[in-house]
PAFI-73140 format. One record per atom (N, C-alpha, C, O, CB): residue number from 1; residue in three letters; atom name; x, y, z. Coordinates in pm, whole numbers, plus 32768, in hexadecimal, padded with zeros to 4 digits. Glycine has a CB too. Layout:
PAFI-73140
n; res; atom; px; py; pz
NUM; ala; CA; X; Y; Z;
...
***
This chain:
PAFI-73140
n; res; atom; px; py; pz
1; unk; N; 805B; 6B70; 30B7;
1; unk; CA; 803D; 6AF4; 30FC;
1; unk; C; 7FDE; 6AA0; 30A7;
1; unk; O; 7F80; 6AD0; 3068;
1; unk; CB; 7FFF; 6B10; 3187;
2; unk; N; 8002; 6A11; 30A9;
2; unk; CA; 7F9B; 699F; 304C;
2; unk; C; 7F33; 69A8; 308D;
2; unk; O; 7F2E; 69C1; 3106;
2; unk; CB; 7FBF; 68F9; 3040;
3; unk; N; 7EC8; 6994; 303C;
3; unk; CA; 7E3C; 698E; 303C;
3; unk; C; 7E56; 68E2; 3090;
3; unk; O; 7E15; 68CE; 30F7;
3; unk; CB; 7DE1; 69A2; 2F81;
4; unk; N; 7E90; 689E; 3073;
4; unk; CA; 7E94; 6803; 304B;
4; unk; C; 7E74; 67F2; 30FA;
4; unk; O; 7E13; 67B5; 3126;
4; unk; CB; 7F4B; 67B1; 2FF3;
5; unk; N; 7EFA; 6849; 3163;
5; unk; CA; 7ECB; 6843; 31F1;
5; unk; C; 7E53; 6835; 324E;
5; unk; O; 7E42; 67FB; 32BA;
5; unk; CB; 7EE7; 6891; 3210;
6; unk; N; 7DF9; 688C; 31ED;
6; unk; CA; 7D6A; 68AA; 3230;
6; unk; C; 7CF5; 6845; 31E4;
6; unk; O; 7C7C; 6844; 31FB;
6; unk; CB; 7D3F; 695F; 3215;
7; unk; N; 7D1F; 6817; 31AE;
7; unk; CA; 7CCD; 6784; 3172;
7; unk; C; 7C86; 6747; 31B4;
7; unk; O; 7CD0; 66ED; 31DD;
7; unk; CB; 7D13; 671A; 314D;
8; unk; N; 7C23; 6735; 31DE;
8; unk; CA; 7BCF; 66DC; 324D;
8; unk; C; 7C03; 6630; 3221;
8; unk; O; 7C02; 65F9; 31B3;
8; unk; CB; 7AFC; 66FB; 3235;
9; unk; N; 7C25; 6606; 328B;
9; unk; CA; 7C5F; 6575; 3295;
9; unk; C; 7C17; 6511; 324C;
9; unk; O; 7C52; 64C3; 3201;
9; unk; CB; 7C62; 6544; 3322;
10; unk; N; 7B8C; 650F; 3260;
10; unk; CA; 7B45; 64BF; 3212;
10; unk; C; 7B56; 6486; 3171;
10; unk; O; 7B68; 641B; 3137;
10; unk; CB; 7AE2; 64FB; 321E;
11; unk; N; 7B3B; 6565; 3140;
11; unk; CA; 7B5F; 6558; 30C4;
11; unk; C; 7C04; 6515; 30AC;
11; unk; O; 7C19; 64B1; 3068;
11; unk; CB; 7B49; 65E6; 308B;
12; unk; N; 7C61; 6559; 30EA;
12; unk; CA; 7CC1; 64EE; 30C8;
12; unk; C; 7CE2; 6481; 3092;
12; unk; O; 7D21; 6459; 3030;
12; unk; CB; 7CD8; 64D4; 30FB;
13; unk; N; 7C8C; 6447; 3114;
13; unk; CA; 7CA2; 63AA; 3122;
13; unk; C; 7C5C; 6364; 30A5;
13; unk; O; 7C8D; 6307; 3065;
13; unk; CB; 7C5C; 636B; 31B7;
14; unk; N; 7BCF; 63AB; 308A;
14; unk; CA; 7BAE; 6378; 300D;
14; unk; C; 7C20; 6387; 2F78;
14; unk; O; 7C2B; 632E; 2F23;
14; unk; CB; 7B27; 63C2; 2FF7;
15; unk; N; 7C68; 640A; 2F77;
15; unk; CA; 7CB7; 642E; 2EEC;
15; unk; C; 7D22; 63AC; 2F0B;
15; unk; O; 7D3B; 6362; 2EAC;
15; unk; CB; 7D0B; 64EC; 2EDE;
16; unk; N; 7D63; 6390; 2F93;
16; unk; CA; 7DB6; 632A; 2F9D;
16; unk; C; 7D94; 6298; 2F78;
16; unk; O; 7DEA; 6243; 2F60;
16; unk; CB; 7DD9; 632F; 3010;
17; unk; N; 7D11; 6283; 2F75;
17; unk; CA; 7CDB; 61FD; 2F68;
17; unk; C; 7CCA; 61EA; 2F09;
17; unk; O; 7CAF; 6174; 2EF3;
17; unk; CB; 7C7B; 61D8; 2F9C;
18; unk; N; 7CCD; 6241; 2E94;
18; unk; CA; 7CC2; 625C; 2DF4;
18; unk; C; 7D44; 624D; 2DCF;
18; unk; O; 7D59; 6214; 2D64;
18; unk; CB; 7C8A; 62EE; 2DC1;
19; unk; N; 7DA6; 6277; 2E14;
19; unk; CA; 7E42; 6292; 2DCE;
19; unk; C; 7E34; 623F; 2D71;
19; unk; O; 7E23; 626E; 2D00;
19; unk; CB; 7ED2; 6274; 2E22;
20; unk; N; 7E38; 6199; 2D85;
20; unk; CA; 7E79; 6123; 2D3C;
20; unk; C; 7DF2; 6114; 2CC6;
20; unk; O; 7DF8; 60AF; 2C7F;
20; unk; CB; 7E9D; 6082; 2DB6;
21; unk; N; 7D99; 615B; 2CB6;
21; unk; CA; 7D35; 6135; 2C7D;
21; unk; C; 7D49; 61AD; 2BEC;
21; unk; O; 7D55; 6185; 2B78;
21; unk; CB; 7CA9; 613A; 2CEE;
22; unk; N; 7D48; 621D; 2C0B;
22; unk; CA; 7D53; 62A8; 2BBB;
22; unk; C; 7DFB; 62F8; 2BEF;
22; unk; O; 7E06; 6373; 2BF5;
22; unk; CB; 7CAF; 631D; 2BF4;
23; unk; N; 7E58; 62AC; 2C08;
23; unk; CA; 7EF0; 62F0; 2C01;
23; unk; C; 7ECD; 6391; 2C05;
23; unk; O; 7EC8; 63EF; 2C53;
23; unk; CB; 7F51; 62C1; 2B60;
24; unk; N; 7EB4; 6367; 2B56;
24; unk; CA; 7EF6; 640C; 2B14;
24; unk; C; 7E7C; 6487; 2B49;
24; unk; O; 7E95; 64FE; 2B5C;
24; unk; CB; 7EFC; 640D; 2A2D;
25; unk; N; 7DFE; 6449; 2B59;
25; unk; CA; 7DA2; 64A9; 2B79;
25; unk; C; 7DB2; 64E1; 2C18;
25; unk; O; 7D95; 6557; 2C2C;
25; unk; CB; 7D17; 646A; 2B5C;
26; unk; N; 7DC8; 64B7; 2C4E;
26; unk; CA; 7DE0; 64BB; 2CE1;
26; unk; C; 7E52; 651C; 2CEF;
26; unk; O; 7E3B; 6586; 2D2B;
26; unk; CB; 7E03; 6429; 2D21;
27; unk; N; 7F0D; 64F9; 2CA4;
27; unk; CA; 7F5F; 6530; 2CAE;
27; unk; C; 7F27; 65C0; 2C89;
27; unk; O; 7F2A; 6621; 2CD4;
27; unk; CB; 7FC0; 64F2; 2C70;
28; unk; N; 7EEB; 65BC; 2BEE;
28; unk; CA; 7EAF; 667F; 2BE5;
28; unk; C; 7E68; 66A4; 2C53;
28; unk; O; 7E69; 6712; 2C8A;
28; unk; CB; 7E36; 66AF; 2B60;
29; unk; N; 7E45; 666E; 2C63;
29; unk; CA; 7DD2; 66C1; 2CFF;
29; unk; C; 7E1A; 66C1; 2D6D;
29; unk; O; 7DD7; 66FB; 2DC3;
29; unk; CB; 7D34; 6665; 2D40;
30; unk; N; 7E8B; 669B; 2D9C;
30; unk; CA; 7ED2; 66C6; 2E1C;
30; unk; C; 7F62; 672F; 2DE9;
30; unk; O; 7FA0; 6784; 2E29;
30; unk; CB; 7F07; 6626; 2E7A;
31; unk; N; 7F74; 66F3; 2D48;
31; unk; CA; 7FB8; 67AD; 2D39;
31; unk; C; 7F81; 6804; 2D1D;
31; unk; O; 7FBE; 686D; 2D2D;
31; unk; CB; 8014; 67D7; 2CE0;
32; unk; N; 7EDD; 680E; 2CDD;
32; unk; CA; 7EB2; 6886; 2CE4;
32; unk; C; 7E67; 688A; 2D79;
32; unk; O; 7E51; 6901; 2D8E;
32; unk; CB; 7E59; 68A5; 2C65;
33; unk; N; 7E3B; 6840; 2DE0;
33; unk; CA; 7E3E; 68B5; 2E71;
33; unk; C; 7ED0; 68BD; 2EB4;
33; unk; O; 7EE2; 68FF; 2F1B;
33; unk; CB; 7DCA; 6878; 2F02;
34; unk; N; 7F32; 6879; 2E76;
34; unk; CA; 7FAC; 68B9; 2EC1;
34; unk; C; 7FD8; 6942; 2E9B;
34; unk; O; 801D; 698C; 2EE1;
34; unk; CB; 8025; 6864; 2EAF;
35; unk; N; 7FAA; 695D; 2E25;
35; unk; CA; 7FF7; 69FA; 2DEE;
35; unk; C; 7F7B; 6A2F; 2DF5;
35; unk; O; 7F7D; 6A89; 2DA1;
35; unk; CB; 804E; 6A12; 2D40;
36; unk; N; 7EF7; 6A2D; 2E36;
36; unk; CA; 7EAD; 6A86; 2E64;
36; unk; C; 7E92; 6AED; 2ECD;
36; unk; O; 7EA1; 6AAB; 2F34;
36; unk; CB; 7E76; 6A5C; 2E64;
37; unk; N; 7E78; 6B54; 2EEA;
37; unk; CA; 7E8E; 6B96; 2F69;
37; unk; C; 7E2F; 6B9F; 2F91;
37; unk; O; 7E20; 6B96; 300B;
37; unk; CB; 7EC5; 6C02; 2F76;
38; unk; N; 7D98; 6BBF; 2F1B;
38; unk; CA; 7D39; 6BB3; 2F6C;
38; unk; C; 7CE3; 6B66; 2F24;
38; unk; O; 7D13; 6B57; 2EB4;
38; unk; CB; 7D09; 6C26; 2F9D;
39; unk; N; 7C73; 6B2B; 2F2F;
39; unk; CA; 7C13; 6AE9; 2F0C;
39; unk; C; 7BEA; 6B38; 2E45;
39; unk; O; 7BD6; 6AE0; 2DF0;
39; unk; CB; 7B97; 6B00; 2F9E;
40; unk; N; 7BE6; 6B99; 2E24;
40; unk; CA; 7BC5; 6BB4; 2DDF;
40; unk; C; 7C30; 6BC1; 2D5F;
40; unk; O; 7C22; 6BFC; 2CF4;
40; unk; CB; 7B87; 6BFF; 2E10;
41; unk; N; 7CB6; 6B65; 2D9E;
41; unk; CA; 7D24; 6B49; 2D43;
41; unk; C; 7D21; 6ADF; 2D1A;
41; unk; O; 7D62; 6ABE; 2CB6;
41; unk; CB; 7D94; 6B56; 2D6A;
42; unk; N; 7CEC; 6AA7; 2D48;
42; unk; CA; 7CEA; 6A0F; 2D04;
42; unk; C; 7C67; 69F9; 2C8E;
42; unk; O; 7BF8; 6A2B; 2C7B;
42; unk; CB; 7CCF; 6992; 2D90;
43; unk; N; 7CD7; 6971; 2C3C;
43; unk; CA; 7C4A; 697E; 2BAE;
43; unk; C; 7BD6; 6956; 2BE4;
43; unk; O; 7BC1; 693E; 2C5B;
43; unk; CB; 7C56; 690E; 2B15;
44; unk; N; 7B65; 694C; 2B5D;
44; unk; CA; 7B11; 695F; 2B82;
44; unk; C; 7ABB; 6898; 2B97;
44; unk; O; 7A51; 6872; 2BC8;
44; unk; CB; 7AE2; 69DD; 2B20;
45; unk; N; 7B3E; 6846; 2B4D;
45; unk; CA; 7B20; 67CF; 2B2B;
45; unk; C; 7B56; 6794; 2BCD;
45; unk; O; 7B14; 674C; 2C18;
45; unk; CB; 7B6D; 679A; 2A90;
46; unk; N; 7BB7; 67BC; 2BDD;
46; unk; CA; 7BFA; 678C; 2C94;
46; unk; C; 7B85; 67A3; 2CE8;
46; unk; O; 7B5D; 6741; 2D28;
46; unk; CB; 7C8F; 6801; 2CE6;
47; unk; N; 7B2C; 6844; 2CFB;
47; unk; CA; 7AD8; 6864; 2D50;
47; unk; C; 7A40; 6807; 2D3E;
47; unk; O; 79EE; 67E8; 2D94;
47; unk; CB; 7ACF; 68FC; 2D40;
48; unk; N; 7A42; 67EA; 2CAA;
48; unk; CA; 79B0; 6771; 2CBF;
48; unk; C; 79DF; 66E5; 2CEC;
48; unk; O; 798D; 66AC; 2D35;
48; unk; CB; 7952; 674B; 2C1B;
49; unk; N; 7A65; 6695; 2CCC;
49; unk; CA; 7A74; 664E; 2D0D;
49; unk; C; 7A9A; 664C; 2D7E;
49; unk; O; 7A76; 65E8; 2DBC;
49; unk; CB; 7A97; 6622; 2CE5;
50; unk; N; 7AD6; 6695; 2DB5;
50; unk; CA; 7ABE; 66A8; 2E70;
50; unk; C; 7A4A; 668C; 2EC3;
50; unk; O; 7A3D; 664D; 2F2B;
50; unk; CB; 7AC8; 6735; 2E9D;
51; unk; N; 79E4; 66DE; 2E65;
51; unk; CA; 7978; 66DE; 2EAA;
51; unk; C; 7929; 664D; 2E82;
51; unk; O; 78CF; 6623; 2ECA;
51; unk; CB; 792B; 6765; 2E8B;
52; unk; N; 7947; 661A; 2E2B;
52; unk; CA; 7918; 6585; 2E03;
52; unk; C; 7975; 650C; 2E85;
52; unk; O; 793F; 64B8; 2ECE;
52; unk; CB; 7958; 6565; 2D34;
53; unk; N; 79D1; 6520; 2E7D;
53; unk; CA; 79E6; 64CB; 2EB9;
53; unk; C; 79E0; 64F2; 2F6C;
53; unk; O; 79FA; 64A1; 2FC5;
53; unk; CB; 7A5C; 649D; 2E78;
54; unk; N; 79B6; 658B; 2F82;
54; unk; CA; 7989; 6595; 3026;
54; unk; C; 78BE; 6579; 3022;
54; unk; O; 787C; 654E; 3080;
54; unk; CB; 79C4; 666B; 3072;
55; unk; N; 789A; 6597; 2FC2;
55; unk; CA; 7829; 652C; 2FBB;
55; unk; C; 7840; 649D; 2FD1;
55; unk; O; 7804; 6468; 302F;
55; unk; CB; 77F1; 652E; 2F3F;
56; unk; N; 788B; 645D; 2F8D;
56; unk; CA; 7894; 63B9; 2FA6;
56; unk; C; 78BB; 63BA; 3047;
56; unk; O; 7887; 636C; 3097;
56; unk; CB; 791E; 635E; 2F38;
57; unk; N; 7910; 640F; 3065;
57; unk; CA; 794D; 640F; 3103;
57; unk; C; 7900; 6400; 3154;
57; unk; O; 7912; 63AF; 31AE;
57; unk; CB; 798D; 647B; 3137;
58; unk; N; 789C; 6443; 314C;
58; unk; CA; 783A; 645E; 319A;
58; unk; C; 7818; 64EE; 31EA;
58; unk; O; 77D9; 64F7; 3254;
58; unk; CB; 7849; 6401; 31E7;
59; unk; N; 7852; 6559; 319E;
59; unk; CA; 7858; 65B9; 31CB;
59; unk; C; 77DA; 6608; 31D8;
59; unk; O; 7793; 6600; 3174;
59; unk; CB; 78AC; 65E7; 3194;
60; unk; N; 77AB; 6651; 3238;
60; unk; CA; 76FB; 6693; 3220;
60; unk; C; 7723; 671B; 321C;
60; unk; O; 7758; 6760; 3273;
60; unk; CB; 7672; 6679; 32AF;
61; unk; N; 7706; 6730; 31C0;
61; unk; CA; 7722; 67A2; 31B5;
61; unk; C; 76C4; 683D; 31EA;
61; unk; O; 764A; 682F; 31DF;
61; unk; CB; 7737; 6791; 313A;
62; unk; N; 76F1; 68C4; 321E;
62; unk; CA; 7682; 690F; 3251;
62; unk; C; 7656; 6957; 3205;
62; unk; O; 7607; 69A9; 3233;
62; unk; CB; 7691; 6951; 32B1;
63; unk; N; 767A; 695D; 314F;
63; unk; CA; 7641; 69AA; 3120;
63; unk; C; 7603; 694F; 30AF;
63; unk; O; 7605; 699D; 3050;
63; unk; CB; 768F; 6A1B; 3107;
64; unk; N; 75CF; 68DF; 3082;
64; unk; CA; 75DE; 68A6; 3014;
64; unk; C; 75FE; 68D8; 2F93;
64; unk; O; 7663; 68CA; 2F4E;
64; unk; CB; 758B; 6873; 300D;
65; unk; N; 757A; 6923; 2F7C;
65; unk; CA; 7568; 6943; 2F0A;
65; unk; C; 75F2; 69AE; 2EE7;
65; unk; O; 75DC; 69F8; 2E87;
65; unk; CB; 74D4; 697B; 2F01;
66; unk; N; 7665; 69BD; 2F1E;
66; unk; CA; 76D2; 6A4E; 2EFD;
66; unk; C; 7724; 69F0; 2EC7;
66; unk; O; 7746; 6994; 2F11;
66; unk; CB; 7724; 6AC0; 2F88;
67; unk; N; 7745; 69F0; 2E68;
67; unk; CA; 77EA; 699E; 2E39;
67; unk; C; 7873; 69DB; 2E67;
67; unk; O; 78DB; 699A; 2E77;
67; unk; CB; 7803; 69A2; 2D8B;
68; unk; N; 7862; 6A68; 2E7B;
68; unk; CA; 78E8; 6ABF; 2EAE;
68; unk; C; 78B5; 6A92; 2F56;
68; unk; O; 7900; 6A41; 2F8C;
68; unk; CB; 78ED; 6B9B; 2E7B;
69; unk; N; 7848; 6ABC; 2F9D;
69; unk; CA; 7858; 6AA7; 300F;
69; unk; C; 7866; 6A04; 3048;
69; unk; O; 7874; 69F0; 30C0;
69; unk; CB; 77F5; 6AEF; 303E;
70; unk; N; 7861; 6997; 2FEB;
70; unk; CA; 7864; 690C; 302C;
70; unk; C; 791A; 6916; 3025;
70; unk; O; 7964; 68FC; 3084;
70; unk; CB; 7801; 6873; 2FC0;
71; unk; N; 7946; 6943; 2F97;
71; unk; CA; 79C4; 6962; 2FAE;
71; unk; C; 7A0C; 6994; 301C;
71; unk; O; 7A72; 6952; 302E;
71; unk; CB; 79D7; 699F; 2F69;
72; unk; N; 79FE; 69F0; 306B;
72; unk; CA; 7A2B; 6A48; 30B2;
72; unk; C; 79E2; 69FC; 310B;
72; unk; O; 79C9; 6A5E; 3151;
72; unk; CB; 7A1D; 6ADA; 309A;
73; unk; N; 79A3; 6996; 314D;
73; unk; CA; 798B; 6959; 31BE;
73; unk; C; 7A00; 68CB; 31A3;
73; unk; O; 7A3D; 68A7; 3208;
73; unk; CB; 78D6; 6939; 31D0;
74; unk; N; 7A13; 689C; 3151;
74; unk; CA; 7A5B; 6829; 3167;
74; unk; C; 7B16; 682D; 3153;
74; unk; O; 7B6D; 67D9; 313B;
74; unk; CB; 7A12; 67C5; 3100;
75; unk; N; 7B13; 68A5; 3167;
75; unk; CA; 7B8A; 6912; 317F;
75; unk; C; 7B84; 694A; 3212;
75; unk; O; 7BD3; 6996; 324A;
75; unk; CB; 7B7A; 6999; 3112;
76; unk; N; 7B48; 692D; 322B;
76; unk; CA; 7B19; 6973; 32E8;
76; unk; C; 7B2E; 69F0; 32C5;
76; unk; O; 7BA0; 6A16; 32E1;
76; unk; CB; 7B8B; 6949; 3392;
77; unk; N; 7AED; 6A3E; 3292;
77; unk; CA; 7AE6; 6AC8; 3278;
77; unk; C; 7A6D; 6AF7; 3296;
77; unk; O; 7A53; 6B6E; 3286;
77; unk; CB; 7B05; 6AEA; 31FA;
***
């Protein structure tokens, strides 16, 4: 099952609002969480921009300081 499902909407909406801005960067980051199963499959350049752009989102995160656990929160995990 895609990682891509469990995506918190926010972040989404931000990678969607980029499409027309960064195409090609955007397209790698929704095929590498589509062929991911779990959080710790995906690179390591997709997982800092996720979390960059669920910062811009506005996401608060409950662990800050964890980069795997902000991951695994904006995954609803």
């Amino acid at each position: 099952m895609s990682m891509l499902t469990k995506l918190d909407s926010r972040v989404r909406k931000a990678m969607e609002d980029d499409k027309k801005k960064y195409p090609t960067m955007v397209q790698f980051m929704i095929e590498d969480i589509q062929n991911a199963h779990l959080v710790s499959d995906m690179r390591v350049s997709t997982a800092t921009n996720l979390l960059s752009y669920a910062e811009s989102a506005g996401v608060v995160f409950n662990n800050p300081n964890s980069f795997v656990l902000k991951l695994y929160q904006i995954f609803d995990q």
